[in-house]
C-alpha positions, 0 to 999 in steps of 0.5 A: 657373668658366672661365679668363679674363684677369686684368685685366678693366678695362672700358676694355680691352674690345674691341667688335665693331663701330664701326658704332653709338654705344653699341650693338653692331651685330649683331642679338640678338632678345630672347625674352621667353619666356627667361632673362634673360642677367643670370642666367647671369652672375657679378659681372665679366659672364662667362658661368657655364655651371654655373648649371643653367637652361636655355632661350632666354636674353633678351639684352635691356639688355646687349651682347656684348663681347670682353676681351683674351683674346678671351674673350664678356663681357657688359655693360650697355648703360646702363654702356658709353661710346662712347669706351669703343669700339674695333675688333678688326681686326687683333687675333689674340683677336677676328675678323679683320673688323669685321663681325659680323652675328648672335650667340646663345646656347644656356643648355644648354651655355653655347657662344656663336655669331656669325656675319657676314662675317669668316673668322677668329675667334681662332686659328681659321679660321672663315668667317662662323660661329664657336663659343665654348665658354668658353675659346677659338673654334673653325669649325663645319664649313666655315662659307659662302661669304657672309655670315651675317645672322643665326642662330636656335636652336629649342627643342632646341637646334639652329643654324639660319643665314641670310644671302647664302651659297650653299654650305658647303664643297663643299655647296650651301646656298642661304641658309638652313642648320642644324648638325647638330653635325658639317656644315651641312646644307639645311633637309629640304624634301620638297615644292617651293620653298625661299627662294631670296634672302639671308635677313636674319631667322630666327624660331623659334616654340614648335612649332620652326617657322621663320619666315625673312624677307629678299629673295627670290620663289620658287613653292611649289605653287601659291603665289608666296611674297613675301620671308617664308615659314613653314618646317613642320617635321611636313610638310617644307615652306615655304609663303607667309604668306598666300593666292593672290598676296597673300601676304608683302610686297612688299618686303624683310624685315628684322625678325621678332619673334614675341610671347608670344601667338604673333602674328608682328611683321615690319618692312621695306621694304615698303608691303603685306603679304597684300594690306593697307596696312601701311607697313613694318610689319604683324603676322601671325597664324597662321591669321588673316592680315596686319593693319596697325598704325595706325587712321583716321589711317593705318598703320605708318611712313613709312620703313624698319624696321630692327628690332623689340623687343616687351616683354610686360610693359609698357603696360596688361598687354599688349605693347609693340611697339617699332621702330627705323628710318629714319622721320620718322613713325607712324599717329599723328604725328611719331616721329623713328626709334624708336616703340612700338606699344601692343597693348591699345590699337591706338595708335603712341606716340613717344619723348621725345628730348633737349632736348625733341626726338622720337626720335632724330637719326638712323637706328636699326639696333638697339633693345632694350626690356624691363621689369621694374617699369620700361620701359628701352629702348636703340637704336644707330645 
C-alpha cells in the first residue's frame, strides 16, 4: 500500500479544474477493450499498484482528483458535488496552473501522466507533462515549449503526446512526441510528411497504429492529408485516411474514438470527411473509407463535437456511440448537446433531460458512458 495523508475527507479534495460542472475538465478516453479502473482501486479510491492486472485501464464513471497531499485519487462521478470543487492554483501539492488537458494510466506500473498547460507539478518542475509514480510528481525529460492536448499509451506501454508544442528542450518536436523512458523523442518517420498543426486527439488501435487527429494540412507523397492522419508503424509512415483530395476532413478534429470492431469514430468541426456529408461527425473504416452517421432525414449534428464515448455493450448488442457538444440537433430531430449514436440500428437517439427538456442546457466538453447491466452516462460542460 502506498503512503498517502491520513485525512481523506472528500470535501478536502482538490480538483483540477473548474471549467466543468461535476466533471473534470481534461480528456480520459475510456477503451472498452481495458480494466475498468474500479479495479485497480481500494476501499479510499487510491490506486493499488500491486494488483497483478495488466492493460489499458477504462476510466469510464469516475474523475481524477488530488488530496492534500497532492496525491491522484479516484472517485465516482455520481458521488462528486460541485460545491465540492476547488481549484489548485497557488497549491504547492498540485500544478501551479488550472489547466490540465489529458490524463492516463499505465496498469503496469500504476504511474499516472497528465499533461496540458502547467509548468510545475508538485515540488517539480514539470512543463506541460508530468508523472506520478505513487508518492510524488517528477518532469519527464524537458516536457515542451506548449500545450499538451492530450496523451496516448499503445499496447507495450509506450507515451505518446500531442498538443501545440514545437520543441522539447533544444529538440524540435513539431506536435507530436513519444517517451522513451529517458527524452521525448519525434515519431520515426522514414517517408515524407508529418502533422504539422496542433493535434487535440491520439488514438492507438491493436496494431499500436496512431491515429492523431486536430488542426493542420501537410503532403504525404502524393497525398494531401486533411486534419487526421494514420501513423504506421511496420513502414514509418503517416498517410491520409482517404483517397486523392478527399481525404480527412475539412475542418478541425476534436475527438477520436476507436470502437471494439475497429471502426474509428471522429468528431469535430467540420461538414466532410472522404468527400462524404458527415456533419461533424463521421466513422472510418480501415479499408473501407468514410461513412456518415445519419439516414434520409440527414447526417450527423448541427454543430460541433467536443467528444465521443462508445460503450459496447449497450443497445441491441451492439455499440452506443455517444457525443457530447454544441448542437441544438441530430439526423433524427432535437438533441440539445449530448446524444448517442445506435450502431445495430443506423439511428441517432436524444437524451431525456430535467423537467421533461432534451439534453442539456449548455455546451458539452466531456462525456462518459459505459454499461454493465445498466447504461450510465456522465457529461460536463
Amino acid at each position: 500500500m502506498l503512503p498517502y495523508c491520513t485525512d481523506r475527507s472528500l470535501t478536502q479534495k482538490l480538483i483540477v479544474s473548474l471549467s466543468l460542472i461535476c466533471l473534470i475538465s481534461f480528456s480520459i478516453h475510456a477503451r472498452p477493450d481495458g480494466i475498468h479502473i474500479s479495479e485497480l482501486l481500494d476501499d479510499a479510491g487510491y490506486l493499488v499498484t500491486d494488483s497483478g492486472l495488466t492493460g489499458n485501464v477504462d476510466m469510464a464513471g469516475y474523475e481524477m482528483v488530488f488530496d492534500e497531499c497532492g496525491a491522484p485519487l479516484f472517485v465516482s462521478s455520481a458521488s462528486m458535488a460541485c460545491d465540492m470543487w476547488s481549484s489548485f492554483k497557488g497549491l504547492p501539492q498540485g500544478v501551479n496552473r488550472n489547466t490540465v488537458y489529458a490524463s492516463v494510466i499505465d496498469a503496469n506500473t500504476g504511474s499516472i501522466y497528465i499533461g496540458g498547460d502547467f509548468t510545475v507539478a508538485g515540488a517539480a518542475s514539470a512543463a506541460r507533462v508530468a508523472r506520478w509514480d505513487g508518492s510524488s510528481w517528477s518532469a519527464l525529460g524537458d516536457g515542451f515549449n506548449n500545450t499538451v492536448y492530450t496523451l496516448a499509451l499503445d499496447n507495450n506501454g509506450g507515451l505518446y503526446a500531442g498538443g501545440s508544442f514545437t520543441a522539447s528542450g533544444t529538440n524540435n518536436i513539431p506536435y507530436i512526441a513519444r517517451w522513451n523512458g529517458f527524452s521525448w523523442q519525434p515519431i520515426p518517420t522514414l517517408s515524407l510528411g508529418a502533422p504539422n498543426g496542433t493535434i487535440y486527439d491520439i488514438a492507438v488501435d491493436n496494431n499500436n497504429g496512431i491515429y492523431a487527429g486536430g488542426d493542420f494540412v501537410f503532403n504525404a507523397g502524393l497525398s494531401t492529408v486533411n486534419n487526421i492522419s494514420y501513423y504506421n508503424p511496420m513502414f514509418g509512415s503517416w498517410t491520409a485516411l482517404g483517397s486523392a483530395a478527399a481525404n480527412g476532413t475539412t475542418g478541425q478534429v476534436n475527438a477520436i474514438e476507436i470502437s471494439p470492431s475497429g471502426r474509428v469514430y471522429v468528431g469535430g468541426q467540420f461538414q466532410a470527411a472522404g468527400g462524404v456529408m458527415v456533419n461533424s461527425i463521421a466513422v472510418y473504416s480501415p479499408g473501407g473509407g468514410w461513412s456518415a452517421l445519419g439516414n434520409l432525414l440527414g447526417v450527423g449534428v448541427s454543430g460541433v463535437v467536443y467528444d465521443i464515448s462508445i460503450t459496447p455493450f449497450g443497445f441491441s448488442g451492439t455499440n452506443a456511440v455517444f457525443v457530447g457538444g454544441e448542437f441544438t440537433n441530430t439526423a433524427s430531430g432535437v438533441a440539445n448537446n449530448i446524444a448517442f449514436w445506435d450502431e445495430a440500428n443506423q439511428n441517432w437517439n436524444s437524451l431525456p433531460g430535467v423537467g421533461g427538456s432534451v439534453g442539456v442546457a449548455g455546451q458539452v466538453n466531456a462525456v462518459s458512458a459505459f454499461y454493465n447491466g445498466n447504461l450510465t452516462v456522465y457529461a460536463g460542460g
